[in-house]
N, C-alpha and C positions, 0 to 999 in steps of 0.2 A: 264783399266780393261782387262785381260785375263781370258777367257776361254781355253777350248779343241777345241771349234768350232772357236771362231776368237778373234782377236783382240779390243779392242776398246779401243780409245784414244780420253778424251774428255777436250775441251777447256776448262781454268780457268774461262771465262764465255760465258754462250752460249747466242752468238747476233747476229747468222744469222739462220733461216729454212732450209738453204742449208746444205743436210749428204752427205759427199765423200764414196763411197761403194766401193770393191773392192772384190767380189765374186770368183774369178779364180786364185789370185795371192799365194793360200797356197802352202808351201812349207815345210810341216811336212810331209815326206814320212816315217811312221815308219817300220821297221824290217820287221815287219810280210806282208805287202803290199809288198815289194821290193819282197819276196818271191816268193809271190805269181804271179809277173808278169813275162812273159816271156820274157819284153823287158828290156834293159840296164838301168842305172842308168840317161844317158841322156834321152835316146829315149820318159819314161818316163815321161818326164816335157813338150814333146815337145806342147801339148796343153795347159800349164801352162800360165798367162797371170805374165809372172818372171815378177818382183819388179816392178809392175805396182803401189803399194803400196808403194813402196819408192818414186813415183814421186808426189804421194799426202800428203806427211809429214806435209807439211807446214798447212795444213786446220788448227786444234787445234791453231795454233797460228792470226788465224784469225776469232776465234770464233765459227768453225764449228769442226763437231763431225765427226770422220773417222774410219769408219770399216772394217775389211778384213777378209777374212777365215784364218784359219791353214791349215783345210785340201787341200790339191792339186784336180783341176777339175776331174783329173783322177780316185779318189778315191772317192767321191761322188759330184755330180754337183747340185752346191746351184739356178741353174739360169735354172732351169726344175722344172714342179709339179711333188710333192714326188707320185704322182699316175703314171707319167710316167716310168713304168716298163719294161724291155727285156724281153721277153722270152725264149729269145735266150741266153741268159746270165744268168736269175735268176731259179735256180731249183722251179720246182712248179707253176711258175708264167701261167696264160692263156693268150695265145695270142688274144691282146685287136685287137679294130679296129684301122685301119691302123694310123698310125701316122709316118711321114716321121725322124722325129728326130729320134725316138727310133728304125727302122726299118734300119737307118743305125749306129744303137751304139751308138749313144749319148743322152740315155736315164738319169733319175736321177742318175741312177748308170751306168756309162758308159762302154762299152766292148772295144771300139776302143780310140785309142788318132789319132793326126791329119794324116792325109794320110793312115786312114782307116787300121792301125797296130793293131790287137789285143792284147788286153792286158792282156788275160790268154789262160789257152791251153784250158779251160774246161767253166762249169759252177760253179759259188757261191752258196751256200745254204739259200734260200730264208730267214731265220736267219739270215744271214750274213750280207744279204742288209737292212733290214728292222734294224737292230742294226744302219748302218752308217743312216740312215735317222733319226731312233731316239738321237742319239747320237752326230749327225754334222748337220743335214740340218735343222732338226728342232729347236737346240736353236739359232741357226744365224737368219733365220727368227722370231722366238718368239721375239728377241730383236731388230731387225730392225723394226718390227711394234711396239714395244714399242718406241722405237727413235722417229719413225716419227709423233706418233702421240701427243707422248711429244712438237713437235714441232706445231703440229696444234693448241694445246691448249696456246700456248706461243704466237705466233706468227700469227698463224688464215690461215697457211698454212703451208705445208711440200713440200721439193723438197728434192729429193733423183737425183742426178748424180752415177750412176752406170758405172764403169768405169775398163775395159776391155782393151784388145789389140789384135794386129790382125796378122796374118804372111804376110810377104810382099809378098809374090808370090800368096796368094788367093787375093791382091789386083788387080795384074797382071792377072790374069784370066778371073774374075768378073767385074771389071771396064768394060765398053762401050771400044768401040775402038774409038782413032780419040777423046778420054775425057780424060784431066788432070787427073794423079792417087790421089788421096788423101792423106795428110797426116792424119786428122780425118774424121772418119764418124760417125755425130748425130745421133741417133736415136729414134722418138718421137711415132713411129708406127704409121705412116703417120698423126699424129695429136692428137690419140685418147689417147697420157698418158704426155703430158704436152701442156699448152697455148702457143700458137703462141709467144708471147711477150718474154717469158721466154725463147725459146730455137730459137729465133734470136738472143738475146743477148748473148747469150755462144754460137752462130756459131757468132757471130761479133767478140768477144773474140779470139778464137782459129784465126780468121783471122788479128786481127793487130796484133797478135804476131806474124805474119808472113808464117802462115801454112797453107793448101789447104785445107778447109770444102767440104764436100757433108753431103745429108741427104738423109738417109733410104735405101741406095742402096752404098754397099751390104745387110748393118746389119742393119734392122729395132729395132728391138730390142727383145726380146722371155720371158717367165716368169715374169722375177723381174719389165722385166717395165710394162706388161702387170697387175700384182698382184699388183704394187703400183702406178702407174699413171692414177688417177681418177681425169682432170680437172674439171670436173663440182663439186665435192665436195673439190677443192682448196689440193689435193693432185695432187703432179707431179712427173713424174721422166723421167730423161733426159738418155739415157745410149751412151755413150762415147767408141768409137772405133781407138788406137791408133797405128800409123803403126809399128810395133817391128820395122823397121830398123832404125827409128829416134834415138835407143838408146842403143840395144843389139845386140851379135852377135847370133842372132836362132838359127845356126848350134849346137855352143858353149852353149848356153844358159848363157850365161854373159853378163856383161855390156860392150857396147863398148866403143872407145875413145870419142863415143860426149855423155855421159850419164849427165858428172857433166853438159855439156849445160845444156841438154833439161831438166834436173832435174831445174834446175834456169829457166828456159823459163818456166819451169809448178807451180812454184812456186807462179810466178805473175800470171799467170791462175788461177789458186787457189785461190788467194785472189780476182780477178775479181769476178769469179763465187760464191766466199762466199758474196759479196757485195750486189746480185743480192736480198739474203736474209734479208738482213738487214731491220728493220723496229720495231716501238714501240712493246716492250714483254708488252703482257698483262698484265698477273699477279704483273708487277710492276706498273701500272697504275692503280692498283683495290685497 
């Protein structure tokens, strides 16, 4: 199924509660956008989380359901509340109490991409924003909480992996000194948006495939997991932070020489973490 806001591609039949999500990975920059920004046709992307969504193809064939945006982060950001406003960017908008996200740009509708580059000369007209949250933010969400909770009623749980990437030089930064860099970092918001059980076994996962786990530092995780990771009512969400250099070149923003790898190294990923779901669907037991 397409939409305008994302994609969604769903198994021939669905036999695991694990949804692959892919919130940042859109790459429909249309006309009128490219306009309007001041920066390049690269520079642009450069917060993009590029074909993070090509590394989770394989889900559908493992029984799980995989969703990605169209729209690019730049253009509206699905992993902020649509209440999160600029003022600084949106004509008309009041400046709320302080919130650190939006106060440096990376509100729902974002002013800066990475390394704090603005992305217009001026302000939007509060129409303008309030269209991309009616038009993108909202039916992405409208049909991810239908997914998952499709899955609660099938399966008596939902897990959402929300699944993101990271630039490898804010690894460099961030990381402790004197501590291995990561190649993934989990992120569970130290506990309070998936079970313990669940997001050791997808850092077990990421580890015999051979790659460096941490949790919650740098990326705890913000919105999506915070909006759908309720373990106590057997909702979870896990959100995944992959290092760009394992697969692209950032400068470039393309794939590099190791992509077909790690694209097959996240393929078995993939069907691990769909496994995690697996268990009698109800409604064929009724």
């Amino acid at each position: 199924m397409m939409s305008d806001a994302f994609n969604l591609k769903m198994p021939e039949s669905r036999t695991t509660s694990v949804v692959f999500a892919s919130p940042h990975s859109g790459r429909d920059y249309d006309r009128s956008f490219l306009r309007q920004t001041v920066l390049d046709e690269r520079l642009i992307r450069s917060s993009e989380d590029a074909f993070v969504d090509r590394l989770l193809t394989a889900a559908p064939a493992h029984g799980a359901i995989l969703m990605a945006a169209r729209k690019p982060r730049a253009f509206v950001d699905l992993n902020r509340d649509c209440s999160e406003l600029d003022s600084a960017l949106i004509e008309g908008v009041k400046k709320q109490a302080h919130n650190p996200r939006v106060a440096s740009g990376l509100g729902v509708i974002p002013r800066v991409v990475s390394g704090s580059r603005a992305i217009y000369r001026g302000k939007i007209s509060q129409e303008e924003a309030f269209e991309r949250i009616r038009g993108y933010w909202r039916p992405y969400h409208d049909m991810l909480h239908t997914i998952l909770t499709q899955n609660q009623t099938l399966f008596g749980r939902s897990i959402l992996v929300d699944c993101h990437s990271m630039p490898h030089e804010a690894l460099e930064v961030l990381t402790r000194a004197n501590r291995p860099r990561p190649d993934i970092v989990i992120g569970d918001r130290f506990g309070a948006s998936a079970d313990e059980d669940i997001v050791a076994q997808i850092e077990q996962i990421f580890s015999d495939a051979g790659l460096r786990v941490a949790r919650n530092t740098p990326f705890a995780g913000a919105y999506i997991a915070k909006q759908y990771g309720q373990p106590a009512k057997n909702r979870h969400c896990i959100q995944i932070e992959i290092d760009r250099a394992l697969y692209m070149d950032e400068q470039m923003v393309l794939p590099n020489d190791n992509f077909g790898a790690f694209q097959s190294l996240m393929k078995d990923v993939t069907a691990r973490i769909a496994d995690i779901g697996r268990g009698e669907i109800r409604l064929a037991a009724e």
